[in-house]
C-alpha positions in Angstrom: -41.8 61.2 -303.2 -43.4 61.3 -299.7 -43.3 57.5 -299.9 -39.7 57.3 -299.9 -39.1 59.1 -297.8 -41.2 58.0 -295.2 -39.1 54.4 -296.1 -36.0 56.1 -295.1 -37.4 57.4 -292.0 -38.7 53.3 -291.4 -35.4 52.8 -292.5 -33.7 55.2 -290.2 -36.1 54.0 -286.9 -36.3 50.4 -287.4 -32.7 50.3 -287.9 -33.4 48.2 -291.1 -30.0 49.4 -292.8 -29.5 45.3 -294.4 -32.7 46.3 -296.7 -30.6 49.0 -298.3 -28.8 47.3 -300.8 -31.0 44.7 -301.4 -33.3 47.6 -302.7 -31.1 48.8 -304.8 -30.0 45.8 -306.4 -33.8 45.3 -306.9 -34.0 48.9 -308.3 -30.8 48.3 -310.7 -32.0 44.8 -312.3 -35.3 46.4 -313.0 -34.0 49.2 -314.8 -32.1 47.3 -316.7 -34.7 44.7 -317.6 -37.1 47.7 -318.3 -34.1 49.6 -320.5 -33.4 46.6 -322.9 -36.9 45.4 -323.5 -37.1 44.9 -327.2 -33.1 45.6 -327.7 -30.4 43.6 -329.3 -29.0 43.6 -326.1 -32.3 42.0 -324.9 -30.3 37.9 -325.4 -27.4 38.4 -323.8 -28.4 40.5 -320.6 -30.8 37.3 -320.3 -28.1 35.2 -320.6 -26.5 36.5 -317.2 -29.3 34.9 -315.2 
């Protein structure tokens, strides 16, 4: 947990605020490839992209 928040505070100093949602679009896709490995839902999620 220290690691994020010492990215906030890189965040916060740098004035990097742009990288924001790019991380959590990251952090969503992943979860959602990670939560339908192996599903039925597996096709059609691969199907978006």
């Amino acid at each position: 947990m220290e690691f994020i928040s010492e990215f906030f505070l890189f965040l916060k100093e740098r004035k990097k605020w742009w990288l924001i949602p790019l991380i959590v679009i990251f952090v969503i896709l992943g979860s959602l490839i990670f939560l339908t490995n192996g599903s039925a839902l597996a096709p059609f999620i691969y199907s978006l992209f």
